[in-house]
N, C-alpha and C positions, 0 to 999 in steps of 0.2 A: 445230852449236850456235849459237845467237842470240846474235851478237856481242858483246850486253850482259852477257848471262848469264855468260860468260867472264870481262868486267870484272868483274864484281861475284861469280863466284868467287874470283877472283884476288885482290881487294879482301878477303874474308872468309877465306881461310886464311892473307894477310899479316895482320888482326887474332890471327886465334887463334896463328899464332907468336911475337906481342908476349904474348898472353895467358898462354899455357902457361910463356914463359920465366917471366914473375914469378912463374906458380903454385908454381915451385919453392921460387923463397924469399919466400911469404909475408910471414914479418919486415920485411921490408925495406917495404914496400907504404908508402904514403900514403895514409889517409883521412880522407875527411872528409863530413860531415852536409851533406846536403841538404834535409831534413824529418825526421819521427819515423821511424827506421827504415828511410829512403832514403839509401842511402850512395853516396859514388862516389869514387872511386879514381883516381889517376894513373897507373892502365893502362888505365882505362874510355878516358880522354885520349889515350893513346897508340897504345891500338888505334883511335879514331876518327881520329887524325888518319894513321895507315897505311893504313886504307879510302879518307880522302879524297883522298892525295897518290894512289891506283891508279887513282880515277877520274878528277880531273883530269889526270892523265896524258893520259888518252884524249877524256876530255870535259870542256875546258876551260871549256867553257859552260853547263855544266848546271846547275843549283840542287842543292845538296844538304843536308838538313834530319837533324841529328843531335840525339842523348838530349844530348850536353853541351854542341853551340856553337850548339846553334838553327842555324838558317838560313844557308847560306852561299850567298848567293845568286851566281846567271851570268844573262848574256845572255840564253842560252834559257829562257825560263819554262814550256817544253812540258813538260821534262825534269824531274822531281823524283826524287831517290833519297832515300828514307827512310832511317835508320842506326841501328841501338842497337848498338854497338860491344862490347856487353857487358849484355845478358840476363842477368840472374841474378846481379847485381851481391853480395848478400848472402850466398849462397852462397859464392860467391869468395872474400871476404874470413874467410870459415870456415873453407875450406878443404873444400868440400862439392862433389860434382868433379858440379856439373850447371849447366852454364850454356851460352850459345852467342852466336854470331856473326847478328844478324841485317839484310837488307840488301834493299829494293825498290826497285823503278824504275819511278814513275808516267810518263806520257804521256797530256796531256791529260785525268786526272785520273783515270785508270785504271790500276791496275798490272797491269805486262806483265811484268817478270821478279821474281823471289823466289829468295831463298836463304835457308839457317836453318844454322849452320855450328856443331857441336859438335864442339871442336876435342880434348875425352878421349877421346871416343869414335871420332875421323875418321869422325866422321858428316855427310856433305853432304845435305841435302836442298834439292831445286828444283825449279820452274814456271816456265813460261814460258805465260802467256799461250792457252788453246787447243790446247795440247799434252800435256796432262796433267802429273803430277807423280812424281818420282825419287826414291830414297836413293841413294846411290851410283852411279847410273846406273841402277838396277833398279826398272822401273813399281814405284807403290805407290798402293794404293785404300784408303779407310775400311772398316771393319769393315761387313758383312752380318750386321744385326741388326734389330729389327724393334719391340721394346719395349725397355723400361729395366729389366726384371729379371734378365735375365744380364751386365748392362752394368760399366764398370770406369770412371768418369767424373772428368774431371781437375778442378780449380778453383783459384783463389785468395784467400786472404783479404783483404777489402778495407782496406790499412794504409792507404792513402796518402786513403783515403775513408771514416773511422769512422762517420760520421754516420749512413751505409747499414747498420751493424753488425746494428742489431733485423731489418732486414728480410730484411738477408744470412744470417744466423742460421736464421731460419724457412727461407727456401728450401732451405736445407744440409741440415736436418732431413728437409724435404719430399722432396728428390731422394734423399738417403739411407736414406729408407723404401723406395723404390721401385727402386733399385738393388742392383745385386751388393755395389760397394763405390765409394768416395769416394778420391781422390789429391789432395795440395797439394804440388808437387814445388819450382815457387821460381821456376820460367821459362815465364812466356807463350808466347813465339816456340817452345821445345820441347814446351809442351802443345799447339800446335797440330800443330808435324809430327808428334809422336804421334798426332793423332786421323788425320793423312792414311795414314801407315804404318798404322793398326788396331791399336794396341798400345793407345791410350784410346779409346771409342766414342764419347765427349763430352767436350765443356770447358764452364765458364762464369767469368766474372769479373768484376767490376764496376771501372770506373776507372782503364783501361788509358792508354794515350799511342800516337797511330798507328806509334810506332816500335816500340814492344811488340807490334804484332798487323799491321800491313801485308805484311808477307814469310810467314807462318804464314797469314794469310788467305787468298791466293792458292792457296800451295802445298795446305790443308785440299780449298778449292774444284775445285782441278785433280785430286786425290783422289778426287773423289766426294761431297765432303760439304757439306754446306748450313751456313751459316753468314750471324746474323741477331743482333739486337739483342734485348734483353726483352722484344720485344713484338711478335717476329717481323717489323721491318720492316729496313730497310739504313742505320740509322744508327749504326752499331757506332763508325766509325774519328773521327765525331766523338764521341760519347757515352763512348765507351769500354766501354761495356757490351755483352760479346760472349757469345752463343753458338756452338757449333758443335760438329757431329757427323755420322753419318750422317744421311742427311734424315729418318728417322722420329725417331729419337734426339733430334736438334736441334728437332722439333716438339713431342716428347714434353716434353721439357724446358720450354718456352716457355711449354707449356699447364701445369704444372707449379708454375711461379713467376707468372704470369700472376695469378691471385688475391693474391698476397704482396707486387705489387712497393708501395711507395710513389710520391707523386709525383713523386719524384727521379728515381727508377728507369725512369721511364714515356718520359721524351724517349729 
């Protein structure tokens, strides 16, 4: 296994044992408002700072860039690990058992490892770079599909980006003519290792954060699957506007919303 890859399992099932403990008792939790319906929690806190104390452990020098402390910058700037400590943050505090651990590790502005760590389900999913991508250890590829009419396509609604509503709206419409059926489950990072496992044939979303889609992007990509912006180009991880699916899927899609996006939607 890729040396890194280790750390940053290891880094993701010490989050989801901070996680799961509180899931028990709910009550007890701390929250508080980030924005309209952006919540986070003093276990969001707690699991990040258990990811980070595993990897400075090992990599004293690394940068590592997390959903709650921003940037915690080292020596080496080659080294980026991305973190969202807690995927699905709203869920969580409902008591709604889907969320995950998510964790990447750029180099040179490339990610090379990925994890997506669903800690109810002891579900691991991972990529490394060129090697394809795993659940549990057992290859997994995107769905062998070929159009959007047998398809089962994931999404989410854009809270933290209203503005896009009218537009989001229409394309939700557009893709759900055309599809089997439409999914809004709560967690980016597990809408993505779903489309790698073949259990969603697609995602889209608008106004993600690279810690939301870095680890699921990889892992989507070492699957088999294409994975692109609105407009079919590679600017997802800053735009935040991501697609992905199988490559016919992920084009069908593109060409899809393509008429609908506004000029928001178009960078």
């Amino acid at each position: 296994m890729h040396p890194m890859l280790t750390i940053a399992v290891r880094a993701a099932r010490a989050a989801g044992q901070t996680i799961m403990r509180a899931y028990t008792e709910l009550d007890r939790i701390e929250v508080s408002a980030k924005g309209i319906n952006d919540f986070v929690t003093s276990v969001d806190k707690e699991a990040e700072a258990a990811i980070t104390y595993q990897i400075r452990k090992s990599y004293p020098d690394h940068t590592i860039v997390g959903e709650e402390k921003g940037e915690n910058r080292g020596d080496n700037k080659d080294y980026i690990w991305i973190v969202d400590p807690l995927d699905g943050t709203n869920n969580f505090v409902r008591g709604i058992p889907h969320f995950a651990v998510s964790i990447a590790m750029q180099y040179k502005g490339k990610t090379e490892v990925a994890v997506v760590y669903d800690p109810v389900r002891e579900e691991l999913f991972t990529a490394v770079r060129g090697k394809g991508a795993k659940l549990n250890d057992f290859r997994v590829r995107v769905s062998n599909v070929n159009d959007l009419s047998p398809c089962v396509i994931g999404t989410g609604f854009p809270f933290k980006a209203r503005q896009h509503t009218e537009s989001y709206l229409k394309i939700f419409a557009e893709v759900f003519n055309q599809c089997a059926d439409l999914r809004r489950a709560g967690s980016a990072a597990l809408d993505l290792a779903y489309v790698a496992a073949g259990r969603l044939d697609g995602f889209f979303e608008i106004g993600l954060k690279p810690w939301d889609i870095a680890a699921g992007d990889l892992i989507c990509r070492e699957a088999g699957g294409t994975v692109t912006d609105f407009t079919g180009n590679h600017n997802y991880l800053a735009s935040g506007n991501i697609v992905a699916g199988a490559p016919k899927v992920t084009s069908e899609i593109v060409k899809t919303m393509r008429p609908l996006l506004n000029e928001g939607l178009k960078r």
